[in-house]
N, C-alpha and C positions, 0 to 999 in steps of 0.2 A: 151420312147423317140421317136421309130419311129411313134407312133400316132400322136405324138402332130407335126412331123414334116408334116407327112399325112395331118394332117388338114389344117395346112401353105401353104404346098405346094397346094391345092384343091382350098383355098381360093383365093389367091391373083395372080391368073395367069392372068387372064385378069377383067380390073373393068372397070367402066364407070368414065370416068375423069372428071363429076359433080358431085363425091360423095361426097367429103366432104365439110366443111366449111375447110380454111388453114388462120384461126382467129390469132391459138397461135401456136408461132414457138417458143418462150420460155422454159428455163429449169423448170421451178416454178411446181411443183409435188403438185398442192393446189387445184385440184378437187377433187380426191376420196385418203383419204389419214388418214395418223395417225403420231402425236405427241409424242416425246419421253417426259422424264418425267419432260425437263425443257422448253418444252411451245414450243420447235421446231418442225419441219417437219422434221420426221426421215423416211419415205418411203410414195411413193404416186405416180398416175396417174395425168399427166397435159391434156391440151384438144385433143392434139393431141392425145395418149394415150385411152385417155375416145373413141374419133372418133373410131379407130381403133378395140379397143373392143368390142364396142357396134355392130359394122358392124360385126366383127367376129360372134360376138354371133349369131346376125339375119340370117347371112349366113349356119350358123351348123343349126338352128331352122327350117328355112325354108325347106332346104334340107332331116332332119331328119322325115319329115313328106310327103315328095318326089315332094318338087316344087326348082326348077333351075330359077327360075323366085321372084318375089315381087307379092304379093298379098294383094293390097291395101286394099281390106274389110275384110280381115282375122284378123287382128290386133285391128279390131272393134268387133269382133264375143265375148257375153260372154262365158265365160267357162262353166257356165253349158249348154249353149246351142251345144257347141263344143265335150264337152267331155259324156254330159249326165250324168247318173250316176255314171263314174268314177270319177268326181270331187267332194275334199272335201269339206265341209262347210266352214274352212276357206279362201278358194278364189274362192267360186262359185260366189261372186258375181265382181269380176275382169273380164274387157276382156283380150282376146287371146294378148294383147299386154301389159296391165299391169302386166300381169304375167311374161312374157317372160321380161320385162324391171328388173321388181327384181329381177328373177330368172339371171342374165347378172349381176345387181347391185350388189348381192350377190359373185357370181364369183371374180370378181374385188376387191371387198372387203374382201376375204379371199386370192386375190394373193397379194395384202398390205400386210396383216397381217402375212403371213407367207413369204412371204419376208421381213418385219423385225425381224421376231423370228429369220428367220437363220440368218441374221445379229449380230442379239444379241446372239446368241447360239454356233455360230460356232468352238467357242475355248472352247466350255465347251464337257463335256464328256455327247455322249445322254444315250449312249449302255456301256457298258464296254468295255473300248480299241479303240470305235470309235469316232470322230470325226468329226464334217461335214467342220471343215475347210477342208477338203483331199477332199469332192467333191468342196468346195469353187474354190479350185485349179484348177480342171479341168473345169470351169464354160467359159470361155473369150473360149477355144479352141471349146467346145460346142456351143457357140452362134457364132464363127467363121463358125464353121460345117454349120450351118441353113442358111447363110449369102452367104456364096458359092454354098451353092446345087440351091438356089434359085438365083443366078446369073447365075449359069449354065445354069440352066431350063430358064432364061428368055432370057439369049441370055452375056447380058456384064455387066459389072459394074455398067456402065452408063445408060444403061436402066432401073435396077434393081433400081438404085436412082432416074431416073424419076420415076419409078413406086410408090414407096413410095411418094414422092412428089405428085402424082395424087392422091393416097389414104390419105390426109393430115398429114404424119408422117415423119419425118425426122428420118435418120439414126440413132443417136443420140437417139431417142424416142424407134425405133424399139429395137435397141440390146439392151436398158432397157427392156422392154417390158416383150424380151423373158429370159433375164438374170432374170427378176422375176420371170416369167414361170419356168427355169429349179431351180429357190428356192424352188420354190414352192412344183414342184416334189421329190428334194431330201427331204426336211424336212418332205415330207408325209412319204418319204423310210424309214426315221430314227425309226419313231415311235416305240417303241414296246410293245409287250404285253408278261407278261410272260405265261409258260405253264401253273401253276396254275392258273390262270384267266383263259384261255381257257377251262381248262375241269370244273374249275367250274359251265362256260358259259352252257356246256356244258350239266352238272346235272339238270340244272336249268330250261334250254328252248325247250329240244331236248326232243320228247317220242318218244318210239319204240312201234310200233302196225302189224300187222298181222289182215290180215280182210278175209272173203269169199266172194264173189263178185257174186250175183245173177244180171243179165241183166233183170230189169223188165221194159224195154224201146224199146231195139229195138231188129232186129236176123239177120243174113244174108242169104239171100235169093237162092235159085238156082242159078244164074247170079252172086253171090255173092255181091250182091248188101245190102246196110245195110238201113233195112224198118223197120217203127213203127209193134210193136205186133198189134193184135188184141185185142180186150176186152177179147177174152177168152183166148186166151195165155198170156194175163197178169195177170189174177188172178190167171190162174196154176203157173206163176213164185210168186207172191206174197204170194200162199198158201204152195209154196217150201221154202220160208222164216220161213214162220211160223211153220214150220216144225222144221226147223234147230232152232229155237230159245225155242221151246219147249223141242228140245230131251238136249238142253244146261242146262235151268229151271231145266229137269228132272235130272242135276250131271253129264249127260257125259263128260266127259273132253273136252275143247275146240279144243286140237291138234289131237284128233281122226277123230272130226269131220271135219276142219281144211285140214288134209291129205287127204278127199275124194273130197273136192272141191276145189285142189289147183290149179289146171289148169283153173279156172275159171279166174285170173289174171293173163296172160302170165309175169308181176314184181315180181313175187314170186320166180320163177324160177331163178330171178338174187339178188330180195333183199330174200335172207333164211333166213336170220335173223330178218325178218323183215323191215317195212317202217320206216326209220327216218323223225320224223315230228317235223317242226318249222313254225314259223311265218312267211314263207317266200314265200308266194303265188306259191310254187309249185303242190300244191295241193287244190282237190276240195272244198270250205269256209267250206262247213259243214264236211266234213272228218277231215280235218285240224282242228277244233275248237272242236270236239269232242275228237278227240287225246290228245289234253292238256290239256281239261279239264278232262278228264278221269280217274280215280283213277288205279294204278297198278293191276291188276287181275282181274279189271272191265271190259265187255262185256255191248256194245250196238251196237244198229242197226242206221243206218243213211241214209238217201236216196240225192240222188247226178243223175245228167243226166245219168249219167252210171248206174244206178242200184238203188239196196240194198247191203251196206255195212255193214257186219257182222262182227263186232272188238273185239280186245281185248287188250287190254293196258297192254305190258310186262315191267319187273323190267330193269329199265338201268344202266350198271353199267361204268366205265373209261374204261374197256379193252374193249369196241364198239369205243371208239373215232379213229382208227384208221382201223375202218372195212371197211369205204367207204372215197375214198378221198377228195371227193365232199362233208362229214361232215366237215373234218378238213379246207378245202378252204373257206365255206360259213361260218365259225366260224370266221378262222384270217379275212375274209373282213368285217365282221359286228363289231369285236371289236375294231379291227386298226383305221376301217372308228369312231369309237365312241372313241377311244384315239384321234385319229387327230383333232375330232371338239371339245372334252373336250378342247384342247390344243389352240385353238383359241379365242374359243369363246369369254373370258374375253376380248380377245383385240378388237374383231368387233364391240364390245360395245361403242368401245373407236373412232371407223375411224368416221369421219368427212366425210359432201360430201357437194359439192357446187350447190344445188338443183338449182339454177336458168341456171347454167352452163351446166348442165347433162339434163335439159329440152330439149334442140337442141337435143339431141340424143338419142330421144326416138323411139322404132319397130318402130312407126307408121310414124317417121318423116327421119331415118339412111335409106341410100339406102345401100344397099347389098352387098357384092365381090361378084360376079358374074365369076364362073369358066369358060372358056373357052369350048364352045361349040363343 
């Protein structure tokens, strides 16, 4: 909670009082929105709404990549030219602004959707014994909370309502708004996943390896300063590779050899059991990708800017899942966050948007909250 109020509150302190269009002062929820099952409007964003999000959004975006300002031609830049080859194939060919407008459309259209799931869920049992009507209750004193802090910080009541008023949104619009917001968050809370899902997860994605770490790139110098080898101090370290990988050939057991070059990765000293390795770019592509694909007792060698990595792919068994607690953390987020969009998705299928409506407020055309300087 205190995030989302962070961001509120960063957003909307001071704006430019020509930012929005104040077209629809109306309750009508018929821009970005979904139907129950007899053809009504059962939750949705009307224009004021759509205004207000869209500017959010642009305002976290712009920020997130360290501009306090609007940058007219950034919104034009393509993404592969922006990101280089960080960009995937399917939106290299979007600009910086068609991406950011779905990546916002998308947003909006999963705080729909799961503001009417809790809607429709509330009275049902998600967990055993819990119910989300118990946070339903607490929701009006919540969006109370955000309403006050942000009259406070502005000054009165009545400023804080001109201020809305200047950013096209009546009160009305806003405590919807955020009252979807705090659905949104609890119905992600509710999720769960049981433990056997997890340590299945677990058996399935995670390997343990152990590697020896020759530097055949760089060394630290007198100054201590960290310099390219030489050509000949690279092939004595690459001929120390070949060494180690021959006396392995020859049967000596890995962990003899293992225990003489374990100082060569000061992570050893804190993973002894080994690296847990998953799909989860904490590690270097080719380390990582050899890891999984690795068979258990299998040894290879992998080269990476840091070196020559010398591995070996140990047997994993359930009593690791609870060795590091950064496995069990990056487990519950990856399978929560994949129960949470399981649980939507069918309905996103289903939201309606009023494309000619949501044109006005697109990156390149929404001017920004603009925090106080």
């Amino acid at each position: 909670m205190k995030n989302i109020f962070a961001r509120i509150l960063c957003a909307v302190l001071v704006v430019t009082t020509a930012a929005f269009s104040l077209t629809s002062c109306g309750k009508k929820y018929d821009i970005i929105y979904i139907e129950d099952d007899n053809g009504e409007i059962a939750e949705g964003f009307n224009e004021n709404m759509v205004s207000y999000h869209m500017s959010m959004e642009k305002t976290a975006t712009l920020a997130s990549i360290g501009y306090q300002e609007d940058i007219p031609e950034l919104w034009t830049y393509k993404l592969s030219d922006f990101l280089g080859d960080a960009v995937i194939d399917s939106v290299s060919d979007m600009t910086f602004g068609e991406y950011n407008d779905k990546i916002a459309l998308d947003s909006a259209k999963k705080m729909v959707v799961a503001s009417y799931l809790f809607d429709t869920m509330k009275d049902e049992e998600t967990v055993e014994g819990k119910y989300l009507s118990a946070s339903y209750a607490k929701m009006d004193a919540w969006v109370d909370n955000v309403v006050s802090e942000l009259q406070y910080t502005i000054g009165s009541k009545a400023d804080f309502e001109s201020l809305l008023s200047s950013v096209g949104i009546t009160m009305e619009d806003f405590r919807k708004y955020y009252e979807m917001n705090y659905k949104t968050t609890e119905l992600r809370g509710a999720v769960y996943v049981s433990e056997e899902e997890k340590m299945d997860y677990f058996q399935d994605n995670y390997a343990i390896v152990k590697h020896i770490l020759i530097n055949t790139e760089t060394k630290t110098n007198e100054a201590g300063e960290k310099v390219s080898l030489t050509a000949e101090e690279k092939e004595a370290k690459l001929a120390e590779v070949r060494t180690i990988e021959a006396r392995l050939s020859a049967g000596e057991e890995y962990e003899t050899v293992y225990e003489e070059f374990a100082s060569s990765d000061p992570g050893t000293q804190v993973y002894t059991e080994g690296y847990f390795v998953t799909n989860d770019n904490k590690f270097m592509p080719e380390f990582q990708d050899a890891a999984l694909d690795m068979k258990e007792g299998e040894t290879r060698t992998v080269y990476t800017s840091y070196g020559a990595h010398i591995m070996k792919k140990y047997p994993m068994d359930k009593t690791k899942y609870n060795l590091y607690a950064d496995v069990k953390n990056n487990i519950d987020t990856v399978l929560l966050s994949a129960a949470y969009t399981k649980m939507l998705e069918p309905y996103i299928a289903k939201v309606k948007v009023n494309e000619e409506v949501l044109a006005n407020y697109k990156m390149e055309l929404i001017s920004m909250l603009k925090p106080e300087q």
